[in-house]
NURO-566882 format. One record per atom (N, C-alpha, C): residue in three letters; y, z, x. Coordinates in steps of 0.05 Angstrom, whole numbers, plus 5000, padded with zeros to 4 digits. Layout:
N
alaYZX...
This chain:
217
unk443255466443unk445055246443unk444055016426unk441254986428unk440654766418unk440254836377unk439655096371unk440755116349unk442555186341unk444655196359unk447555156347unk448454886338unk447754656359unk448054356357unk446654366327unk444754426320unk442954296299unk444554426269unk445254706274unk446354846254unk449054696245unk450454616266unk452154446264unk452954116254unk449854036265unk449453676242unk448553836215unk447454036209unk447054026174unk448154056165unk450754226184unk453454276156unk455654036157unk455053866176unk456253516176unk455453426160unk452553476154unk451353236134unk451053306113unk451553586101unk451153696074unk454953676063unk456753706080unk458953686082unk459953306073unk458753116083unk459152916078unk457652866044unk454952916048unk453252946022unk454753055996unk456453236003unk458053335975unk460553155980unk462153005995unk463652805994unk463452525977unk459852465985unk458952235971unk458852255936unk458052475934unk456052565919unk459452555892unk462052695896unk464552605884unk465252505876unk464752295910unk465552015905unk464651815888unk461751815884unk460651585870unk461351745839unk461252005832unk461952175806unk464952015795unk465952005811unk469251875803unk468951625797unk468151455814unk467151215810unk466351075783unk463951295774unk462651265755unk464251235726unk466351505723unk467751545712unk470151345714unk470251205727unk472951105718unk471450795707unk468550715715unk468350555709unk466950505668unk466550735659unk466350825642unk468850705626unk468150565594unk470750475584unk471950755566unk473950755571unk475950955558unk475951035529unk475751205511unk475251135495unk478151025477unk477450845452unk479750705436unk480951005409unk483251025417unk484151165394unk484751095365unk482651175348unk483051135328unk486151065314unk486750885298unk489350875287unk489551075266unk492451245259unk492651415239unk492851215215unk491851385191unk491851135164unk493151345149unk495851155134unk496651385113unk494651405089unk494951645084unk493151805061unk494851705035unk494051445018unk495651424998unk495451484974unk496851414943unk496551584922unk495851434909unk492951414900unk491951304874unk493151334851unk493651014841unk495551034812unk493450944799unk493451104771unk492051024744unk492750834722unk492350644717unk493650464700unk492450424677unk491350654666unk489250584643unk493050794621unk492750644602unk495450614584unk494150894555unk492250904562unk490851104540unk491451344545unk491651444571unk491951674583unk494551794598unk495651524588unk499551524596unk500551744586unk502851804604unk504851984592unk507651984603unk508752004596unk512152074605unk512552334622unk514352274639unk515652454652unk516552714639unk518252664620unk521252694600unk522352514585unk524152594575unk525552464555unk527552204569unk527552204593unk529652014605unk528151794608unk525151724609unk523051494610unk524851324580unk524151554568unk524051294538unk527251104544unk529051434550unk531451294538unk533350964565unk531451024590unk531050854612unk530450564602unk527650514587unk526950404573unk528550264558unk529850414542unk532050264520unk533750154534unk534850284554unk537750144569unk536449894577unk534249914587unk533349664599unk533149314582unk532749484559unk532249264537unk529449154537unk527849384548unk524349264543unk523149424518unk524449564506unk524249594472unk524849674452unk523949724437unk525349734408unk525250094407unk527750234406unk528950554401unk528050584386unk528650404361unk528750554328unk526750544319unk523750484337unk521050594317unk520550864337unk519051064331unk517851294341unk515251154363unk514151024346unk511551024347unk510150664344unk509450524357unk508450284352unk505450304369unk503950084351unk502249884361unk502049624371unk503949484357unk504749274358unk505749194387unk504348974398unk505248924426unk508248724419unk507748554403unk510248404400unk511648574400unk512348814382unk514948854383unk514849244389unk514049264411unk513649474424unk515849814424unk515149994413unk516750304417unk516550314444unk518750494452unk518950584479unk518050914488unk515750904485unk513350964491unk510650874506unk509151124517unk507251094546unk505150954537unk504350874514unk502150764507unk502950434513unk505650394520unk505850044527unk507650114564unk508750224560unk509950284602unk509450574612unk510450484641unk508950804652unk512150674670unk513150914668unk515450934700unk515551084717unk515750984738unk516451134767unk518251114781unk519551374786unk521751274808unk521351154837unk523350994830unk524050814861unk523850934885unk524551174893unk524051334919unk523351684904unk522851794923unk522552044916unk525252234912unk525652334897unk528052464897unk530352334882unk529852094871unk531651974869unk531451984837unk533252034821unk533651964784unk533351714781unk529851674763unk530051434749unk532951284749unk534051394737unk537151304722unk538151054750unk537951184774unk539051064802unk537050814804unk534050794797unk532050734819unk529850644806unk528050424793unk525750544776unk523550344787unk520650404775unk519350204771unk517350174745unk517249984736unk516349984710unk513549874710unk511649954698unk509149744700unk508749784660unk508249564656unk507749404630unk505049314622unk504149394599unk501749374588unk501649024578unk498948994584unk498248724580unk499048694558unk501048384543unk501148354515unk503348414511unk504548644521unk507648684513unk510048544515unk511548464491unk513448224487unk512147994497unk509947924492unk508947684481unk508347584513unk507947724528unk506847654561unk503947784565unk502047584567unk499147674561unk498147844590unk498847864619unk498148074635unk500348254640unk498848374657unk501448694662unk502448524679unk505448684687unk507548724695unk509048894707unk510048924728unk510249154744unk512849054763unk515949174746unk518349004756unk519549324765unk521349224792unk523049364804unk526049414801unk526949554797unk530249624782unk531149784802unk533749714815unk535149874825unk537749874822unk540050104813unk542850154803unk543549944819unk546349834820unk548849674827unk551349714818unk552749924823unk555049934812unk553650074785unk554949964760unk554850064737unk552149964726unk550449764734unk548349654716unk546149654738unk544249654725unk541149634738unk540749404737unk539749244773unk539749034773unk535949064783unk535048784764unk532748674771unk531348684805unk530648804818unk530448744850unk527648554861unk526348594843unk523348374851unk521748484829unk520348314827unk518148404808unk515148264802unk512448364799unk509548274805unk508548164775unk507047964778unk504948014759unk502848004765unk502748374758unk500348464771unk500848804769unk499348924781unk499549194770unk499649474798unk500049634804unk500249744830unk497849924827unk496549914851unk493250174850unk494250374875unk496450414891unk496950534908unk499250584918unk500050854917unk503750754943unk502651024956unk503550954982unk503251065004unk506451085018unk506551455020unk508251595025unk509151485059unk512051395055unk513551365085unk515951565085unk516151695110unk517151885116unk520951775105unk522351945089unk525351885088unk525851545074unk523351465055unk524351155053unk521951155030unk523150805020unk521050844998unk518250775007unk516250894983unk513950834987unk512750584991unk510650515010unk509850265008unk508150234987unk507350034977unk506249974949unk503949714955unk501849804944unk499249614943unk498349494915unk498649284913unk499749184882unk497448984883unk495549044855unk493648814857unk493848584833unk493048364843unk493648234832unk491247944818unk491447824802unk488547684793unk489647374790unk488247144799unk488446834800unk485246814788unk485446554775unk482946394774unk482646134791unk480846114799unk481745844821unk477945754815unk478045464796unk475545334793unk474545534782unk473845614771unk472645874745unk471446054757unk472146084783unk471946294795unk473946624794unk474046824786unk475747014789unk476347114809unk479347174822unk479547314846unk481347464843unk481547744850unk482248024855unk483947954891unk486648034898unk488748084916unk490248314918unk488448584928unk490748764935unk492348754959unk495548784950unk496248664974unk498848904981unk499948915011unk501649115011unk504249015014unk505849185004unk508449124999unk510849315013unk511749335028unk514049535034unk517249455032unk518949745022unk521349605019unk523249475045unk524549335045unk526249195062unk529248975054unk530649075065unk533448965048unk533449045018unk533849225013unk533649234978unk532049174955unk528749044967unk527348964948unk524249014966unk522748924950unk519949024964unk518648814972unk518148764998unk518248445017unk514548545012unk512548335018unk510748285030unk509348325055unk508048405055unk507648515094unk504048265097unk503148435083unk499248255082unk496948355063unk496248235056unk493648175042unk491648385048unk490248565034unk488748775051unk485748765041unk485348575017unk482348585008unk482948294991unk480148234982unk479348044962unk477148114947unk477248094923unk475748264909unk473848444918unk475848644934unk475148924934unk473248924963unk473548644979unk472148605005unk474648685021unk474448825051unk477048795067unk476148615084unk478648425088unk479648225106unk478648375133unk477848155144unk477448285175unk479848215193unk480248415207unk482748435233unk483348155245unk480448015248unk481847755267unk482447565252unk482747575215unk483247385203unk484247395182unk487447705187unk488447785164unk490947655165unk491847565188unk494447455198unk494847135176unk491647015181unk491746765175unk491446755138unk490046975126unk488346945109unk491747105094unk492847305106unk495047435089unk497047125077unk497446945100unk499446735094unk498546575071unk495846545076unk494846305053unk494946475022unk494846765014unk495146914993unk497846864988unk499546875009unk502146915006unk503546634986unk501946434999unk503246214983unk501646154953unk499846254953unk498446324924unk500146424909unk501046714920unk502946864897unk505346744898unk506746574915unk508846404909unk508046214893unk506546014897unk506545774875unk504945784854unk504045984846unk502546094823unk504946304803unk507346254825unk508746574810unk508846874804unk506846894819unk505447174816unk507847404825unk509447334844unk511647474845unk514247354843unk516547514832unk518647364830unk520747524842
């Protein structure tokens, strides 16, 4: 009898012991911080802007070009920045969305110097009816567009100020919205990234840079 009693408190107490033993396991675990899920980052497309190594699509670049009136048809072949052929050695074009015919959609980036404007240039065209209307446009040059699903690409457009003889570098992102390519924020300064708790404040103060400097129009 009396080792039945006794057989009976150890499997109470080994019985409670694997109760505790759960409990404080759970405990532990929940007091453990969770881990933070990484954010997905789109994988974007490095653009080359070196004008030496340019090339055309096709034949619809040049003749794009002409419609546009950024240069002169009737030479083959120029050097001359004043008065520029429509040719890759002075613009590079891209279409406005994927899928879409230059002809509908474009974007143009412009070699420093061309028609008598000493940095690049990088203007947005989109059809209207019968004519290609102007939609916004940088001075400054694009290093990235990053693929959005069914819409156009977002675009990281950098851009250069002197402020007190200091030089400063602004890549900044751009996505389309109402028909032209709005501003979203500021993502580096010369080639440093903005930190999270001070991109909100630091994107606004760029913002009014590239407004009252002109940097975008």
């Amino acid at each position: 009898m009396r080792n039945k009693k006794l057989l009976l408190f150890i499997g109470i107490l080994f019985a409670l012991l694997v109760v505790l033993f759960f409990t404080v396991k759970y405990l532990n675990q929940q007091d453990k911080p969770k881990p933070v899920k990484k954010k997905e980052t789109i994988k974007g497309i490095q653009i080359s802007t070196d004008f030496n190594t340019n090339s055309f699509s096709g034949k619809n670049d040049a003749k794009l070009l002409k419609n546009l009136g950024l240069c002169d048809s009737t030479i083959n072949w120029s050097e001359d920045l004043d008065k520029p052929s429509c040719t890759p050695n002075f613009f590079r074009v891209f279409p406005l969305k994927k899928g879409l015919d230059i002809a509908q959609g474009c974007m143009v980036l412009m070699k420093a110097g061309v028609n008598h404007f000493p940095v690049r240039r990088f203007v947005i065209y989109e059809k209207e009816g019968a004519q290609m209307i102007q939609a916004n446009g940088f001075i400054g040059y694009p290093i990235e567009f990053r693929p959005q699903d069914q819409n156009y690409d977002d675009v990281v457009i950098r851009f250069f100020e002197r402020y007190e003889g200091q030089k400063y570098f602004y890549n900044c992102l751009f996505t389309w919205k109402q028909n032209r390519y709005q501003y979203v924020r500021c993502e580096q300064i010369n080639d440093a990234n903005i930190k999270p708790e001070k991109q909100a404040q630091v994107s606004a103060e760029i913002l009014k840079i590239l407004n009252d400097k002109q940097l975008v129009f």
